[in-house]
C-alpha positions as CSV (number, residue, x, y, z in Angstrom):
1,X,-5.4,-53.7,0.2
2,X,-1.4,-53.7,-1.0
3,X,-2.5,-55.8,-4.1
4,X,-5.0,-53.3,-5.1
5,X,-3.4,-51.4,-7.8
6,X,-2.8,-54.8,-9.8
7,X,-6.2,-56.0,-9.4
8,X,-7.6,-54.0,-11.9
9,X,-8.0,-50.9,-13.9
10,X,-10.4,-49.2,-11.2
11,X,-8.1,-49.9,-8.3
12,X,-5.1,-48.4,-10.2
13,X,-6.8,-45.3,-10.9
14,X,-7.8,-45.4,-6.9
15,X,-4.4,-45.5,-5.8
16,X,-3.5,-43.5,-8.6
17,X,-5.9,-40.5,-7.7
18,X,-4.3,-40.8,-4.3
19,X,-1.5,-39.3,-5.5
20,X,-3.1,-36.9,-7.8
21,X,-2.7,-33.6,-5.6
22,X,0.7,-32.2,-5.0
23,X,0.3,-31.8,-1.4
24,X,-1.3,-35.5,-1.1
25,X,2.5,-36.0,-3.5
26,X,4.4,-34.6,-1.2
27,X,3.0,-36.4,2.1
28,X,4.2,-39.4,0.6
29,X,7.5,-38.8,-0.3
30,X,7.9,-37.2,3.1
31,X,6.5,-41.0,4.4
32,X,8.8,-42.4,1.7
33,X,12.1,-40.8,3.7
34,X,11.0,-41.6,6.9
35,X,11.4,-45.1,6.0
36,X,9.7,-48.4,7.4
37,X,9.8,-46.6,11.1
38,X,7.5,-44.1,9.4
39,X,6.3,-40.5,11.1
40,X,3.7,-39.3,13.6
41,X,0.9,-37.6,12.2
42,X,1.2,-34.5,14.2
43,X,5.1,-34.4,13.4
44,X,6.2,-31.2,12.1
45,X,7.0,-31.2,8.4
46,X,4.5,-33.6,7.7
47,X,2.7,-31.6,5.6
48,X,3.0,-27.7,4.4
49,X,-1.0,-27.3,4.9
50,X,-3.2,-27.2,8.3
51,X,-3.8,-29.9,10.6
52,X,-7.4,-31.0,9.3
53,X,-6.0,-30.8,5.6
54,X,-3.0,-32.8,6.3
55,X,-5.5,-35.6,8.2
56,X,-7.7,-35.9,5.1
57,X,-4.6,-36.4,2.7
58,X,-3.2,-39.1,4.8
59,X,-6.6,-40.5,5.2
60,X,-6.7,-40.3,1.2
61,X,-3.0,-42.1,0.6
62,X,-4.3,-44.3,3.4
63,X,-7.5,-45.4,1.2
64,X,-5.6,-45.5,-1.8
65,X,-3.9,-48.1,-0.5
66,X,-0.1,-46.1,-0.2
67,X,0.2,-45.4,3.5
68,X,-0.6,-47.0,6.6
69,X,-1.3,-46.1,9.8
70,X,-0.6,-47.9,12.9
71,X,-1.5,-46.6,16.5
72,X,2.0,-46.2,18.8
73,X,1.0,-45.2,22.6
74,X,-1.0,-42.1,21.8
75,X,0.1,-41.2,18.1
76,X,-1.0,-42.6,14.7
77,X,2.0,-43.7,13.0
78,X,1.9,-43.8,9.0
79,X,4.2,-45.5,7.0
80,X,4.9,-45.4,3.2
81,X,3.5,-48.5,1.4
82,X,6.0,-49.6,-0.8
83,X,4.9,-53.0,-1.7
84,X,1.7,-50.8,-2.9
85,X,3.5,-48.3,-5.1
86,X,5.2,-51.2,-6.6
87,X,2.3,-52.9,-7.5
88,X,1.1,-49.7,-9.5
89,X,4.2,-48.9,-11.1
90,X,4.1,-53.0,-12.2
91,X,0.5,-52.7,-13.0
92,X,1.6,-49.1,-14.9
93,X,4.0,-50.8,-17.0
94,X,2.8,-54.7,-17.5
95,X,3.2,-54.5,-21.0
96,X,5.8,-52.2,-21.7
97,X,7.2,-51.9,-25.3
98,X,4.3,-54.3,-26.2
99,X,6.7,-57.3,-25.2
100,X,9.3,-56.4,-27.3
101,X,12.9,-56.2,-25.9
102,X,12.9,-52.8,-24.2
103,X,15.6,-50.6,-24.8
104,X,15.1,-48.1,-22.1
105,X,16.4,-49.0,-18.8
106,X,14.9,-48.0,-15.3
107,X,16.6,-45.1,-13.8
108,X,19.5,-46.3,-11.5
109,X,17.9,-44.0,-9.0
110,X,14.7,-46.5,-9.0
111,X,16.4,-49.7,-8.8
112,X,18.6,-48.3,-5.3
113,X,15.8,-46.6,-3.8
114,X,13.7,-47.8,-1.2
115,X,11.5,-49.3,-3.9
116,X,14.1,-51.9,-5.3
């Protein structure tokens, strides 16, 4: 599943659509900050919307391929795929500047997240 996004065209847009709603956005940068020890589901600040709406949009990032979710004592733990988002920001830009020399750099920001 982390190699989805660079498989192919449809499983770009999959992961892609994940992130299509700004609430579904939001859950994942949450996910992003918490790191690779990740957050409970029913942690507070997980998302802005109701308990059954927040559930579907993890289970939506989950199927996407951007979160996991691992089961800690009684609580589902999800954590932020990285090696995922990668992948689609690769897949995204595999031919940038049609393979010319680019002259844009990446934004220093990118390259010391959590992604780099």
């Amino acid at each position: 599943m982390e190699t989805r996004a660079t498989d192919s065209a449809a499983g770009a847009l999959e992961s892609r659509c994940a992130l299509s709603r700004e609430s579904r956005l939001d859950v994942f940068r949450l996910l992003a900050q918490g790191g690779p020890d990740g957050l409970a589901a029913g942690s507070a600040g997980h998302c802005k919307a109701p308990a059954p709406a927040c559930s579907f949009h993890l289970r939506e990032l989950e199927k996407g391929g951007l979160v996991r979710c691992c089961r800690h004592g009684r609580s589902q733990v999800y954590t932020a795929n990285f090696r995922a988002i990668r992948a689609l920001l690769g897949y995204l830009t595999e031919h940038c500047c049609s393979e010319e020399a680019c002259s844009h750099g990446i934004p220093a920001a990118a390259e010391d997240g959590p992604l780099g």
